[in-house]
VEXDREN-2710 file (C-alpha; in Angstrom, 1 decimal):
% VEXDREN-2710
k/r/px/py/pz
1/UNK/2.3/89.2/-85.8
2/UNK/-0.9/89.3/-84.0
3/UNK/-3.9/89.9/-86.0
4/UNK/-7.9/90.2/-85.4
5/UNK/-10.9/89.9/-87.9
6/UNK/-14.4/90.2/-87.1
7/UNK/-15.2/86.4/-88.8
8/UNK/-13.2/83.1/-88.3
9/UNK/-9.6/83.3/-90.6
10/UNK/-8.8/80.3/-92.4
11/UNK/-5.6/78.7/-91.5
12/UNK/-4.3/79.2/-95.0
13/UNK/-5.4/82.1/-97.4
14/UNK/-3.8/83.1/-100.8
15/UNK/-3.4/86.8/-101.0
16/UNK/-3.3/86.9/-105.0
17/UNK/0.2/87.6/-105.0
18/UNK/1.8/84.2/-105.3
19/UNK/2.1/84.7/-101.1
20/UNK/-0.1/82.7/-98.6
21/UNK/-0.9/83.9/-94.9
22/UNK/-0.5/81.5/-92.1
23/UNK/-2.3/81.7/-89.2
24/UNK/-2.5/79.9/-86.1
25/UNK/-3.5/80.4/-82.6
26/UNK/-7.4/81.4/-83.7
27/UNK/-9.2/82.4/-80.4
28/UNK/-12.7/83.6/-80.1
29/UNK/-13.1/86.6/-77.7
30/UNK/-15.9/88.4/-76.4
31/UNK/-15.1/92.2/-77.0
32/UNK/-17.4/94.5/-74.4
33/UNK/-19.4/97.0/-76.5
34/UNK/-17.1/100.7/-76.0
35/UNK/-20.4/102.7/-75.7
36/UNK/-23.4/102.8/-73.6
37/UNK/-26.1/100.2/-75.0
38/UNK/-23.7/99.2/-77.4
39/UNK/-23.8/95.1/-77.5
40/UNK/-20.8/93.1/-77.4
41/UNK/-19.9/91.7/-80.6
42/UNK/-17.4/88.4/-81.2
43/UNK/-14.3/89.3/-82.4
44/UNK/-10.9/86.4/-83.3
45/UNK/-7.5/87.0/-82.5
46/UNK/-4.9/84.0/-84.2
47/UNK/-1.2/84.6/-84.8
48/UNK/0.3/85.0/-88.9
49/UNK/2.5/85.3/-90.9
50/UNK/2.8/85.8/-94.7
51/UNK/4.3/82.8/-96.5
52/UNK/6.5/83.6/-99.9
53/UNK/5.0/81.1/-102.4
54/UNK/3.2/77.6/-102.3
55/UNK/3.2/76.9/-98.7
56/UNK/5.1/73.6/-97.8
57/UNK/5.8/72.0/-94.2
58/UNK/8.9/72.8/-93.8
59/UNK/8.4/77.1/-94.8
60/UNK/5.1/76.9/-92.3
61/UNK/7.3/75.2/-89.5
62/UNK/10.3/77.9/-90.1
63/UNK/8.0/80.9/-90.0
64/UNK/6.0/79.6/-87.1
65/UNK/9.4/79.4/-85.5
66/UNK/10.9/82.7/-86.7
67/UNK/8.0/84.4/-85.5
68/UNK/9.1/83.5/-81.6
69/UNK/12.8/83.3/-81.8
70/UNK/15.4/84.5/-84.9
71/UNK/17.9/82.8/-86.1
72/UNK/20.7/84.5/-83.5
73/UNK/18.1/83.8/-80.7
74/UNK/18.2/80.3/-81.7
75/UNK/21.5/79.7/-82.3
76/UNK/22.0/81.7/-78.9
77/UNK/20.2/79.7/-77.3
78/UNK/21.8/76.2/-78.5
79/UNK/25.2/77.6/-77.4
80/UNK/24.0/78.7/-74.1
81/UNK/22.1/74.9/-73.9
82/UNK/25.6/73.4/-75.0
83/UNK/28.3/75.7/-72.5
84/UNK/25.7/74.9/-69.9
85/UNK/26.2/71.0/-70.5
86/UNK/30.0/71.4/-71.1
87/UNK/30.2/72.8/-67.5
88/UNK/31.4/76.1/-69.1
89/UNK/28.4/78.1/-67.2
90/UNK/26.6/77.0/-64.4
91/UNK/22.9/78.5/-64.6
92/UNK/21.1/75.4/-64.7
93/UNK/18.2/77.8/-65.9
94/UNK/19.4/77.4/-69.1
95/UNK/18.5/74.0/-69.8
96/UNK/14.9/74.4/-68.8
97/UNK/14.5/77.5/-71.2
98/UNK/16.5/75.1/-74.2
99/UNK/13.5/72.2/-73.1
100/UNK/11.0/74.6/-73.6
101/UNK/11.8/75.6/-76.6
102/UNK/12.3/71.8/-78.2
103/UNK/8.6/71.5/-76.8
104/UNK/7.8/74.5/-78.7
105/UNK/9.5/73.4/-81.6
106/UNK/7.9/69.9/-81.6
107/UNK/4.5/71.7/-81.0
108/UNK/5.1/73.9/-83.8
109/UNK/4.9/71.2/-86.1
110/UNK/2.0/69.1/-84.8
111/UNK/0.3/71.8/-85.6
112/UNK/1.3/72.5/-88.9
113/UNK/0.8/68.4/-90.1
114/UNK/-2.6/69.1/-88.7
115/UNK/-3.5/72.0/-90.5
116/UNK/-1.8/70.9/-94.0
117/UNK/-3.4/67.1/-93.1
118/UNK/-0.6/65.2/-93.5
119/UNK/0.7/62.2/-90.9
END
């Protein structure tokens, strides 16, 4: 889900529920003022989701992930990936969209070591 708060999110914040929101993607923007003389004020826009319990590596990763694509996307997408190198279809266009979403996947959890600082 796409979010926007006036100050800088953290990447992790416990809500006082036993849940954590995740958040990713944090972008400054530059929102116009929607009057006359109004200044323009800094806004940031990040991705999130809400995280049941302690958040752990591999829950971050999976919601990052299930944010983009479900589980039947996914699994959709792996059989399409796997007719396509069987030679059951023959849109070649498939295997570029499965690549790109092993790059996503791989990206997905870069990011996640990074924020939880772990190697």
């Amino acid at each position: 889900m796409k979010a926007f708060y006036d100050k800088r999110p953290s990447a992790l914040e416990a809500v006082g529920n036993g849940n954590y929101l995740y958040r990713w993607d944090i972008k400054e923007e530059n929102v116009p003022g929607m009057e006359a003389g109004e200044s323009d004020r800094t806004q940031y826009s990040c991705k999130e989701i809400t995280i049941e319990g302690k958040p752990d590596y591999g829950k971050l990763v999976s919601g990052v992930i299930r944010e983009s694509y479900s589980a039947d996307e996914e699994m959709a997408l792996v059989n399409k990936y796997n007719s396509y190198k069987q030679g059951v279809i023959t849109d070649s266009s498939i295997e570029d969209e499965y690549l790109s979403f092993l790059v996503f996947v791989k990206e997905a959890k870069a990011m996640v070591k990074e924020d939880l600082g772990i190697e």
